[in-house]
N, CA, C and O atoms as a DFTB+ gen file, in Angstrom:
208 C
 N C O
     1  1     108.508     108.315      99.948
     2  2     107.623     107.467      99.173
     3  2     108.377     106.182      98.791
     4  3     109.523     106.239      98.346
     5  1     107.591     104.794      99.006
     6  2     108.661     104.060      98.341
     7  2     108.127     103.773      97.421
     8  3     106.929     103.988      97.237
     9  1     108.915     103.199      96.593
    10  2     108.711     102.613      95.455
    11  2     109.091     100.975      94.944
    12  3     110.090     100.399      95.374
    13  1     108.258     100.424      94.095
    14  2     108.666      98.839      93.781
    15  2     109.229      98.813      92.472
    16  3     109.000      99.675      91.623
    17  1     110.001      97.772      92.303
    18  2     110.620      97.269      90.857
    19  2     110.019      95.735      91.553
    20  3     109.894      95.371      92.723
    21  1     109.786      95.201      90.510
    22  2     109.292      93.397      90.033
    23  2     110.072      93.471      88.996
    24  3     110.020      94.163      87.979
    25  1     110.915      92.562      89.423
    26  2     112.257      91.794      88.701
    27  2     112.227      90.290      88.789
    28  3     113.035      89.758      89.551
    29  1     111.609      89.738      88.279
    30  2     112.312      87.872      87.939
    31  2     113.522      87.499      88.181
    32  3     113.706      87.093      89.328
    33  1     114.138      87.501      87.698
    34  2     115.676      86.929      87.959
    35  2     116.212      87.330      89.247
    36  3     116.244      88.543      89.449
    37  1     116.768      86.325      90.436
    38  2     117.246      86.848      91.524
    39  2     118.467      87.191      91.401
    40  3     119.004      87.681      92.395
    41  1     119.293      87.025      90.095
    42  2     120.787      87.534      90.271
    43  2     120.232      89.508      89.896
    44  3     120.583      90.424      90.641
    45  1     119.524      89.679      88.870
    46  2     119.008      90.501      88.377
    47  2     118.376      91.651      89.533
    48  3     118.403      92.867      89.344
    49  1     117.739      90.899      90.911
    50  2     117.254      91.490      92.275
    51  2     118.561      92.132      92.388
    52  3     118.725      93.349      92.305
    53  1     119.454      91.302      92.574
    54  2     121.026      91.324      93.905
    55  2     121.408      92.787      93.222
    56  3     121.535      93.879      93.776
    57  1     121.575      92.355      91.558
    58  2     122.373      94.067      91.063
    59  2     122.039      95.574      91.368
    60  3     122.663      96.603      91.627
    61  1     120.441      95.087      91.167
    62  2     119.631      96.563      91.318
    63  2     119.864      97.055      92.671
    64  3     120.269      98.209      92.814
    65  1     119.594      96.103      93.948
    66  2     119.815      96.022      95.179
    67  2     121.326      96.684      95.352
    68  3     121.309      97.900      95.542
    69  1     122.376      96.176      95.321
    70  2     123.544      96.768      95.085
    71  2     123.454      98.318      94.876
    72  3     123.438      99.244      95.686
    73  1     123.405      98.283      93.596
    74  2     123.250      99.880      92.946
    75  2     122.441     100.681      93.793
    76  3     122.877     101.799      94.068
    77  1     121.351     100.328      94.259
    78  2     120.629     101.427      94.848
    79  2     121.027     101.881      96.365
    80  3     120.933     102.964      96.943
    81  1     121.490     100.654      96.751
    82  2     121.927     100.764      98.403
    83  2     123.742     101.504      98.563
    84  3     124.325     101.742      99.620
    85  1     124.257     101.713      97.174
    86  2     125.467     102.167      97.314
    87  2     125.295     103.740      96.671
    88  3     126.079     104.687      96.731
    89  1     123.889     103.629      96.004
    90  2     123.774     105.379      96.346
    91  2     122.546     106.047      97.079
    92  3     121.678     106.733      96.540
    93  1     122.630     105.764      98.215
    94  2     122.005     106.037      99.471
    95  2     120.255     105.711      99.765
    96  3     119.533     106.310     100.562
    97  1     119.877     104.574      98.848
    98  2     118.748     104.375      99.044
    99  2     118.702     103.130     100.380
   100  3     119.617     102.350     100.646
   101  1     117.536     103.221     100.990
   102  2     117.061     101.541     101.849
   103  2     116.231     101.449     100.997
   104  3     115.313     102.145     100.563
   105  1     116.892      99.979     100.695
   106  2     116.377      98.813     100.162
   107  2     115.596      97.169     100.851
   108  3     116.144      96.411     101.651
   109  1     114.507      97.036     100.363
   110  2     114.712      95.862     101.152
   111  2     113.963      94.867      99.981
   112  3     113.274      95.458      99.149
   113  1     114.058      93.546      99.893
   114  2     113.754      92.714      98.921
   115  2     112.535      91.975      99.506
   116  3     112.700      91.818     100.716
   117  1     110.983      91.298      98.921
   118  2     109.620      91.202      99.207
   119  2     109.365      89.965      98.423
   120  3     110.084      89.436      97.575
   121  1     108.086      89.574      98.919
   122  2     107.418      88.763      97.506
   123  2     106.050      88.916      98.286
   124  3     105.703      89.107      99.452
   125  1     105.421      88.727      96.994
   126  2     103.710      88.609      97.438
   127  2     103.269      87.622      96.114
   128  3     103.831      87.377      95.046
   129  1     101.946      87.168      96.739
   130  2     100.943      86.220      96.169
   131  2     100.073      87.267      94.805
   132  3      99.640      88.412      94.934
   133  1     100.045      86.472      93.689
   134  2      99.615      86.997      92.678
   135  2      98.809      85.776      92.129
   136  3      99.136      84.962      91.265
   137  1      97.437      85.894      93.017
   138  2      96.784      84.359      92.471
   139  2      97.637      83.179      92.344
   140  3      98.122      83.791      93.296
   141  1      98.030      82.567      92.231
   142  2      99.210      81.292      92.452
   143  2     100.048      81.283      91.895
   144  3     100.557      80.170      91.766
   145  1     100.666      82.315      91.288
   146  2     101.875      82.682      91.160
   147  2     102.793      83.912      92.608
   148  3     102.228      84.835      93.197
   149  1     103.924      83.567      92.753
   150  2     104.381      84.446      93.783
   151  2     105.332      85.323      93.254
   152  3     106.169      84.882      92.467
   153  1     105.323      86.484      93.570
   154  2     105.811      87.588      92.183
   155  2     106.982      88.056      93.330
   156  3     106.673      87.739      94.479
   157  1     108.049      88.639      93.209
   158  2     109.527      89.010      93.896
   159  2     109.452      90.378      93.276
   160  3     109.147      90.718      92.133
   161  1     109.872      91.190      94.513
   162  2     110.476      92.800      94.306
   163  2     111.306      93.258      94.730
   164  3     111.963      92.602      95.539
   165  1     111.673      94.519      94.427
   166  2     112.517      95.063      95.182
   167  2     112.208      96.285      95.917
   168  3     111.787      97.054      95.053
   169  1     112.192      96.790      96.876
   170  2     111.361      97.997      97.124
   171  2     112.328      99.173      97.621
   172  3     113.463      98.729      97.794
   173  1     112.223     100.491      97.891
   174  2     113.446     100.954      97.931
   175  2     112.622     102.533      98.658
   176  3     111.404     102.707      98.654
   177  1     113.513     103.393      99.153
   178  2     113.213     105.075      99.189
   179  2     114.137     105.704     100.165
   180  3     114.815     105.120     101.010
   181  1     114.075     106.847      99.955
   182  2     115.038     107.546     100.406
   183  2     115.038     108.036     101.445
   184  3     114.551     109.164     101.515
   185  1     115.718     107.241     103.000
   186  2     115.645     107.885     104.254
   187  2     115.466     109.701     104.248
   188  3     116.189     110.315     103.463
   189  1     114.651     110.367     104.997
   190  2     114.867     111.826     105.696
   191  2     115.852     112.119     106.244
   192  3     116.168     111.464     107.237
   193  1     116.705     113.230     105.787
   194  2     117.699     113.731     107.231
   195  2     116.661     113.969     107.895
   196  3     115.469     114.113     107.622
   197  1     117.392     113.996     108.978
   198  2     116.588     114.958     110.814
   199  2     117.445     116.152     110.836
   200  3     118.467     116.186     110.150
   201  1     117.221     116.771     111.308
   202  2     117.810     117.734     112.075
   203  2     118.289     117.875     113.600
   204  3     118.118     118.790     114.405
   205  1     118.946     116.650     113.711
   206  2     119.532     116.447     115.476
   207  2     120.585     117.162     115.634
   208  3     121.154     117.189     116.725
């Protein structure tokens, strides 16, 4: 499942980003249109093992 954080501050993105990708999440950073404002996230979830 992934999940979003909306965070303002892009130094504030970079940390969370950090933290989550150094304990085993993919991360990837977004923005979308919010009526004419453009809103920034962070989105994140936790790869599946396989069984190979």
């Amino acid at each position: 499942m992934k999940n979003k954080l909306y965070i303002f501050k892009p130094a504030d993105r970079e940390t969370v980003i950090t933290i989550l990708a150094m304990n085993g999440y993919t991360v990837r950073q977004g923005k979308e249109k919010n009526g004419k404002r453009t809103i920034y996230f962070v989105e994140y979830w936790k790869e599946k093992l396989s069984d190979a």
